[in-house]
C-alpha positions in Angstrom: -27.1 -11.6 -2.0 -24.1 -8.8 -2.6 -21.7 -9.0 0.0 -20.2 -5.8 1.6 -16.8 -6.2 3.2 -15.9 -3.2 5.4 -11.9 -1.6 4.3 -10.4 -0.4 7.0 -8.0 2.8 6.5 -5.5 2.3 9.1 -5.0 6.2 8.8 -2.8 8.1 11.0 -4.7 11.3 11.4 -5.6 13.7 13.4 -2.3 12.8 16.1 -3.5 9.8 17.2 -1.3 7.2 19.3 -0.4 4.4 16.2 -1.9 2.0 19.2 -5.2 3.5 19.3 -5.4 3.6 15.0 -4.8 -0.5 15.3 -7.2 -0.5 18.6 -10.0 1.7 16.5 -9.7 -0.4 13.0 -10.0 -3.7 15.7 -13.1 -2.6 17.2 -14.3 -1.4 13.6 -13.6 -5.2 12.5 -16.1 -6.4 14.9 -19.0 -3.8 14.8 -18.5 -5.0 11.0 -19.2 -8.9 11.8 -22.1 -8.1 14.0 -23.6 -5.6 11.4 -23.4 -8.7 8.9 -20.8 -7.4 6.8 -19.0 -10.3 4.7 -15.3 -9.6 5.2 -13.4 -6.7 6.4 -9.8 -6.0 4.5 -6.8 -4.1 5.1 -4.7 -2.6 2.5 -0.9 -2.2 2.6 1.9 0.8 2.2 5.0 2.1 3.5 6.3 5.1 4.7 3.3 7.4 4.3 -0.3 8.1 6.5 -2.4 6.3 4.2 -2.3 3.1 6.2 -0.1 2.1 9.2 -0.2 -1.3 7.8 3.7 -2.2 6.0 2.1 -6.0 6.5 -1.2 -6.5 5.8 -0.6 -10.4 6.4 0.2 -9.5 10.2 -2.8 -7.3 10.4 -4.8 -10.1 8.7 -3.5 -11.9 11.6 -4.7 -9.8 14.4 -8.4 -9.3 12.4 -9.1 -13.2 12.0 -7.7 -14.1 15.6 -10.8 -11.4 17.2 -13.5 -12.7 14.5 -14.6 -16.3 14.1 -16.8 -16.1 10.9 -16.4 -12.7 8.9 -13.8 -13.3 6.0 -10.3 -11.4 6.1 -9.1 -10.0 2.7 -5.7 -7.8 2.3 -5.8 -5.4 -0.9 -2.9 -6.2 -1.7 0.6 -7.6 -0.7 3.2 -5.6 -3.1 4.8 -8.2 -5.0 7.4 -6.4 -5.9 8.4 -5.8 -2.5 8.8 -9.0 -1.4 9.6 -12.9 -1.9 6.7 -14.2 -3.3 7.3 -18.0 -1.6 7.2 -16.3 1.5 3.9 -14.5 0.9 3.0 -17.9 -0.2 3.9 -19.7 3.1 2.2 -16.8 5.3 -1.2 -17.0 3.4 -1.0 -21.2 3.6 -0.2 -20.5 8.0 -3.4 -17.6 7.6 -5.3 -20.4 5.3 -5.1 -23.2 7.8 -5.2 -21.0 11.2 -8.9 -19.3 10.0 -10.5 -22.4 8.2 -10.2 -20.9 5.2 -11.2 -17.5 5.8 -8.8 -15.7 3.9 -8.6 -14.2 0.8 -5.3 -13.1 -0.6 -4.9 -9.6 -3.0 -1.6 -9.4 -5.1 -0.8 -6.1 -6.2 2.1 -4.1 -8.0 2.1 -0.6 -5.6 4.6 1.9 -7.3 5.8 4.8 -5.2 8.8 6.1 -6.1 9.8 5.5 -2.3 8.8 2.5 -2.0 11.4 1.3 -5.0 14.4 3.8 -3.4 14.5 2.2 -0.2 13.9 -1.8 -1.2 16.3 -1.4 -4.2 13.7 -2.3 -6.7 13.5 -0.4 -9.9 10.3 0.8 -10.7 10.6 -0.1 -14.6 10.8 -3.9 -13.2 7.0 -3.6 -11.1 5.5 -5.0 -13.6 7.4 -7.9 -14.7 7.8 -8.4 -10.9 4.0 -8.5 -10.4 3.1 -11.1 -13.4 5.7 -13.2 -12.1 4.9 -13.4 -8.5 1.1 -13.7 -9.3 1.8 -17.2 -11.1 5.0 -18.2 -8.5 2.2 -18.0 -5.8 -0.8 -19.8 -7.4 1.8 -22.6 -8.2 2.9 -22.3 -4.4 -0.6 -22.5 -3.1 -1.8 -25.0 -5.5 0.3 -27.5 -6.9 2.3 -30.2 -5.3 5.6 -28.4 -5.8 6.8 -25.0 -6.8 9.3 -25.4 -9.9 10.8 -22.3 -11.2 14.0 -21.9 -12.9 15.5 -19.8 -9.9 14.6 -22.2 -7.1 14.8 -26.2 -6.4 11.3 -28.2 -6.5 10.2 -27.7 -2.9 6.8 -27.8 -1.5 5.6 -24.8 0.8 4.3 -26.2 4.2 1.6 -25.9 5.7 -0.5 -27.1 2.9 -3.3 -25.2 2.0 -6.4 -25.9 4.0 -8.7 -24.5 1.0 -8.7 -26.2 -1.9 -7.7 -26.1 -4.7 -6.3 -23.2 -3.4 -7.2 -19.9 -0.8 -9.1 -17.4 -2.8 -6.3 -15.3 -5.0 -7.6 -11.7 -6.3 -5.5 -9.6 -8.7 -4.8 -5.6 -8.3 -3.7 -5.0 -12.5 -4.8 -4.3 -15.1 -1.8 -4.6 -17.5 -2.6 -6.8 -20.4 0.0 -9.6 -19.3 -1.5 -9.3 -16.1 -4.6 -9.9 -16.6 -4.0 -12.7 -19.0 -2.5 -14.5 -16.4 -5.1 -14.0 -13.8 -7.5 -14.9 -16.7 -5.8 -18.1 -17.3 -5.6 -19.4 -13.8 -9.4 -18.4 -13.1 -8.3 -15.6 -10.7 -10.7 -12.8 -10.0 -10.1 -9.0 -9.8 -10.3 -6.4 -7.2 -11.5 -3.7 -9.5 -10.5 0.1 -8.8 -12.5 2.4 -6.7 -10.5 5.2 -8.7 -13.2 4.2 -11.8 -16.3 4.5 -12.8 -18.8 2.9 -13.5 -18.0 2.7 -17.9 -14.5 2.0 -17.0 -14.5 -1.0 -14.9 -17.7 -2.1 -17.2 -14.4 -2.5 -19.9 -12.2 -4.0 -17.5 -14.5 -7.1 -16.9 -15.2 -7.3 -20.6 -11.6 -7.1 -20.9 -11.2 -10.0 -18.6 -14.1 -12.2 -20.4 -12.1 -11.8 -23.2 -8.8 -13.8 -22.1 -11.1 -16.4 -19.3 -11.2 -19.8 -19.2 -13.8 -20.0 -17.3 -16.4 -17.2 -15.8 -15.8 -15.4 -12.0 -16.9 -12.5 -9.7 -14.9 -9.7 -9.2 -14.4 -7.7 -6.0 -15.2 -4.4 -6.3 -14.2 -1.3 -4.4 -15.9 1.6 -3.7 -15.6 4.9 -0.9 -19.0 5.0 0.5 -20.3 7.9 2.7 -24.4 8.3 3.4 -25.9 11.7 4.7 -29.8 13.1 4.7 -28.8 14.8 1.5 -25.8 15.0 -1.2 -25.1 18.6 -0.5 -24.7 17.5 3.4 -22.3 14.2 2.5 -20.2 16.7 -0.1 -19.8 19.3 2.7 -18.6 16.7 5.4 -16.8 14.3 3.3 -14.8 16.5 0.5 -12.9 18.3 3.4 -11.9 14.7 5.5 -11.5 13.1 2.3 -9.0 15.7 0.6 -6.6 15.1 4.5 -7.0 11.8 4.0 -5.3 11.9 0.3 -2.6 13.9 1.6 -1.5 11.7 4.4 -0.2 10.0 1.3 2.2 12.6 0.7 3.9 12.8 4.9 6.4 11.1 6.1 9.7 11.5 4.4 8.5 14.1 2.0 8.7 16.4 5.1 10.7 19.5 3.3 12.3 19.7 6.8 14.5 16.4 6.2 17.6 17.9 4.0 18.5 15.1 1.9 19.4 15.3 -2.0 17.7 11.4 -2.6 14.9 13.3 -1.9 14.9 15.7 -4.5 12.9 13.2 -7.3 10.3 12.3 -4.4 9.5 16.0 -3.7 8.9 16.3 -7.4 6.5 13.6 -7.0 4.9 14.9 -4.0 4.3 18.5 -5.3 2.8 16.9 -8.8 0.8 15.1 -6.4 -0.2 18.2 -4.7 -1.1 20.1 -7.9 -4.0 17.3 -9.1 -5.5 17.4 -5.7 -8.9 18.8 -6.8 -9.2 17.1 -10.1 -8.6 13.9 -7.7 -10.6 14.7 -5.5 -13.8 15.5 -7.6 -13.3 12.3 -9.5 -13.7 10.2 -6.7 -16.3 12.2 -5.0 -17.8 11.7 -9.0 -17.3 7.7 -9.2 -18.0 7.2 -5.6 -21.1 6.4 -3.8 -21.8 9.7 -1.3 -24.7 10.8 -0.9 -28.2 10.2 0.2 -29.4 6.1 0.8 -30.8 6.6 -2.1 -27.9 7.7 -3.9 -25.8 4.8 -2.7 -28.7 2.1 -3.5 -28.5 3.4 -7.2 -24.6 3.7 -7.7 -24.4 0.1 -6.4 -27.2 -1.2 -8.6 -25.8 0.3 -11.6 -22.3 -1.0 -10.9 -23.9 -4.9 -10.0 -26.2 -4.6 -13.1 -22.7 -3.0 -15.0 -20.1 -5.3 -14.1 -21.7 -8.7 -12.4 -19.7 -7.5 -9.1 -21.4 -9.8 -6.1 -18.7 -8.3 -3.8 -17.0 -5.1 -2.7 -14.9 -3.9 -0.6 -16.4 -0.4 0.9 -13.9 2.0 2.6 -16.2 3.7 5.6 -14.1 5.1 8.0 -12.2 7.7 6.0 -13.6 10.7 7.6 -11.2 9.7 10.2 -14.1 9.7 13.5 -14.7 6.5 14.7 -18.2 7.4 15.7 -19.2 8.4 12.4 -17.1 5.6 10.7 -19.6 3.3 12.8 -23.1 5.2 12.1 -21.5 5.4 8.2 -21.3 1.6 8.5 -24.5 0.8 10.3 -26.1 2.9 7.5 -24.7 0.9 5.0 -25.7 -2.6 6.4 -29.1 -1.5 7.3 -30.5 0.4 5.0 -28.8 0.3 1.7 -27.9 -3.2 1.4 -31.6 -4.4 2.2 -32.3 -2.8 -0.9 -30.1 -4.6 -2.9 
């Protein structure tokens, strides 16, 4: 059977206390359990709308303490952006507190921002990324972390999963991928794709495996009585919710000259917003039940994906975040 995990946004929209976001995406987590949904997951960023979540291993927190079987992913911690040990240790604590109910994303991020204000340089993401992916599956699996930087020491607690907590990979980089390949690590493939391209990505992966694995897919889902009706109510939510992305600090009312490279960013940002913005209306599932049923069959029969990760709540009301989600759990995934 496919599982859907339910992604919560974490949006600040629509001038809402930050409490009541946390409160709604909460509430959300546990409609999501009783509906049957396999896992809810948070993602992670920093100074921008997207997602009040800077630590999606303290949200993880907060989801698995109120649930007590639905699974608890994060997509992703930023590498770069951290120690990877300490990831390490927090995902062990999460590992051993839930019974094993976690499952950890590793990604790169890259906002411009996001480098300028942790002091690390953008051109070393990636290097970052394919070392902290294989620093933490040593951490969480082996008896001892050796690296050339750090004494032996072993990470406590131990891992309660073994051989290791579930580890999923954000990258598509050729090194990174080998090295996900090589330690049997599945991905979490884009929801900015379609259906062709993340068909290549898992043959890419094949490629480099030792052994085979099931991805976890991603996809923006949003059901209506027709396509024209889900176009009209989601394009206009969806296109606010893409620039949240761009608040924050690239408010042209804060006069500072750092800023200067990040407004160029923003406003480059700004002029792709429809060509985004049809694309993922394009490679997303919005429409009918119908519709949905046959984007998630193709992508199953395309890529051998047995689990996604379905954003539902981007329209920003929780109401219709719930009746999207009930939707979802009752009458397209019967069908699959």
């Amino acid at each position: 059977m496919v599982g859907i995990g339910a992604f919560l946004s974490l949006t600040d929209a629509g001038g809402k206390a930050h409490r009541d976001v946390y409160a709604e995406a909460l509430s959300l987590a546990r409609e999501a359990e009783r509906l049957g949904c396999d896992a809810v997951w948070i993602n992670e960023h920093h100074f921008m709308g997207f997602s009040i979540c800077p630590d999606s291993l303290v949200m993880a927190s907060a989801l698995l303490a109120q649930s007590s079987k639905i699974r608890v992913g994060n997509a992703v911690s930023l590498i770069p952006l951290q120690n990877p040990l300490s990831i390490a240790e927090r995902v062990a604590m999460l590992d051993n507190i839930s019974g094993g109910r976690f499952d950890l994303g590793l990604g790169r991020g890259g906002y411009p921002l996001d480098a300028m204000v942790f002091g690390r340089p953008l051109d070393q993401f990636n290097t970052a990324m394919d070392e902290g992916i294989a620093f933490i599956h040593q951490a969480l699996s082996s008896p001892y972390v050796t690296a050339p930087h750090v004494p032996p020491v072993q990470i406590y607690p131990r891992p309660f999963t073994q051989p290791h907590p579930p580890i999923l990979v954000a990258g598509q980089g050729e090194s990174t991928m080998r090295i996900a390949a090589e330690r049997g690590l599945s991905l979490l493939l884009s929801w900015h794709q379609n259906h062709t391209e993340r068909e290549a990505v898992v043959r890419r992966y094949a490629v480099l495996a030792t052994a085979p694995t099931h991805h976890v897919g991603s996809a923006c889902v949003y059901i209506a009585d027709s396509r024209a009706q889900a176009e009209a109510e989601f394009a206009p939510k969806f296109r606010d919710w893409l620039r949240t992305g761009r608040s924050g600090v690239f408010d042209r009312a804060v006069d500072d000259p750092r800023l200067a490279e990040l407004l160029k960013f923003a406003d480059a940002k700004a002029a792709t917003e429809d060509a985004v913005v049809a694309k993922l209306m394009a490679n997303n599932p919005i429409g009918r039940v119908e519709d949905v049923v046959a984007w998630f069959r193709e992508d199953i029969a395309r890529t051998g994906t047995q689990r996604y990760a379905v954003f539902c709540d981007i329209i920003g009301d929780p109401v219709r975040a719930r009746a999207n989600l009930t939707r979802l759990m009752t009458q397209v995934v019967p069908a699959l």
